[in-house]
N, C-alpha and C positions, 0 to 999 in steps of 0.2 A: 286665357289658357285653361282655367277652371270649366272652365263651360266649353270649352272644345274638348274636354276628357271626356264629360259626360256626353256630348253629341256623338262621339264614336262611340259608345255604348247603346245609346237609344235606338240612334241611324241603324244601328249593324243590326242590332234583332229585327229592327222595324221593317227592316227592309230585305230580312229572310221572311219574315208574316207578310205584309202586303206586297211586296214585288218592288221591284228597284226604279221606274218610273216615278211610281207616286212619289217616293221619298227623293229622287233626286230634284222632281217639281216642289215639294214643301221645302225641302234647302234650299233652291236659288229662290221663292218665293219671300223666306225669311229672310236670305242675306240680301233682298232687294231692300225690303224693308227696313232691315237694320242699317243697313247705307245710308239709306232716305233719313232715317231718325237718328243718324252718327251727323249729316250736313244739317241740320235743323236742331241740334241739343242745344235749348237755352244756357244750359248752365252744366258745370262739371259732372253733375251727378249723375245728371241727364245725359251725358255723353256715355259716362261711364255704365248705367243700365243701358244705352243701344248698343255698346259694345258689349256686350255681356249675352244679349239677344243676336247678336249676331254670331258671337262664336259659339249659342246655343245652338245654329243650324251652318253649322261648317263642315259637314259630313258628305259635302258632294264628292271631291275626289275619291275619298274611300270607294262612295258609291257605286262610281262610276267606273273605278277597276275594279268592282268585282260584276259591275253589269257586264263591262267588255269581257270580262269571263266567260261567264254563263253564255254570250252571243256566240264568242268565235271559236274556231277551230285551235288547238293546243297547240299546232306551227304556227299561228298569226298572233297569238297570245300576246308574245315577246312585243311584237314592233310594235302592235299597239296600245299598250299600256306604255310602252318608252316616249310613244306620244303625247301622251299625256303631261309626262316631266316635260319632254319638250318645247310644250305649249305654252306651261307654266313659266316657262325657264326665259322665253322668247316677251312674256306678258311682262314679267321684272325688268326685262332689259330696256325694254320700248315704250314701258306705259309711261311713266314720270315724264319722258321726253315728249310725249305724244299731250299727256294733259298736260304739260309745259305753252307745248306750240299750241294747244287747244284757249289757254286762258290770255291768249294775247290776239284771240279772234275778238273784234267787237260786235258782239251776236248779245240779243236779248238774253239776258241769263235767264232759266226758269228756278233756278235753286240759288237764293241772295250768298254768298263767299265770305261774309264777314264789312265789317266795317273797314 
């Protein structure tokens, strides 16, 4: 939560100076990797700095409603930034269920789950 306050400040000037592509590409680039190093932390600490790296680049959504700003027209504003909740809204509701059905495939893991 600490490093998501700060990422809303970074993200937000960063991305009136360079344009809102690049910084929405170095968010999900970071939060790939933060993922990747949240399934791989040997130990607590180790979790705890990729979570830490991860809510350092959690500035997409901001990002991305004020990109869909700057693109659309002030009547299309509304729907779609409510998409955006919606999308989020729809990801909570389906995803656990979805890596649920997902972790009882017997597929080659490429990322080890734990003992």
């Amino acid at each position: 939560a600490v490093a998501q306050i700060g990422a809303g400040l970074w993200m937000g000037a960063a991305s009136d100076r360079l344009g809102r592509r690049p910084i929405l590409l170095v968010s999900l680039a970071g939060s790939a990797v933060g993922m990747l190093g949240s399934a791989q932390a040997p130990t607590f600490r180790a979790l705890l700095g990729w979570r830490f790296l991860l809510g350092a680049f959690s500035g997409t959504s901001a990002t991305a409603n004020a990109y869909i700003a700057d693109i659309t027209a002030p009547s299309e504003r509304p729907k779609l930034m409510s998409w955006i909740g919606v999308i989020a809204s729809l990801c909570f509701m389906f995803g656990p269920g979805v890596g649920a059905g997902l972790s009882e495939l017997d597929v080659p893991r490429v990322l080890p789950a734990g003992n």
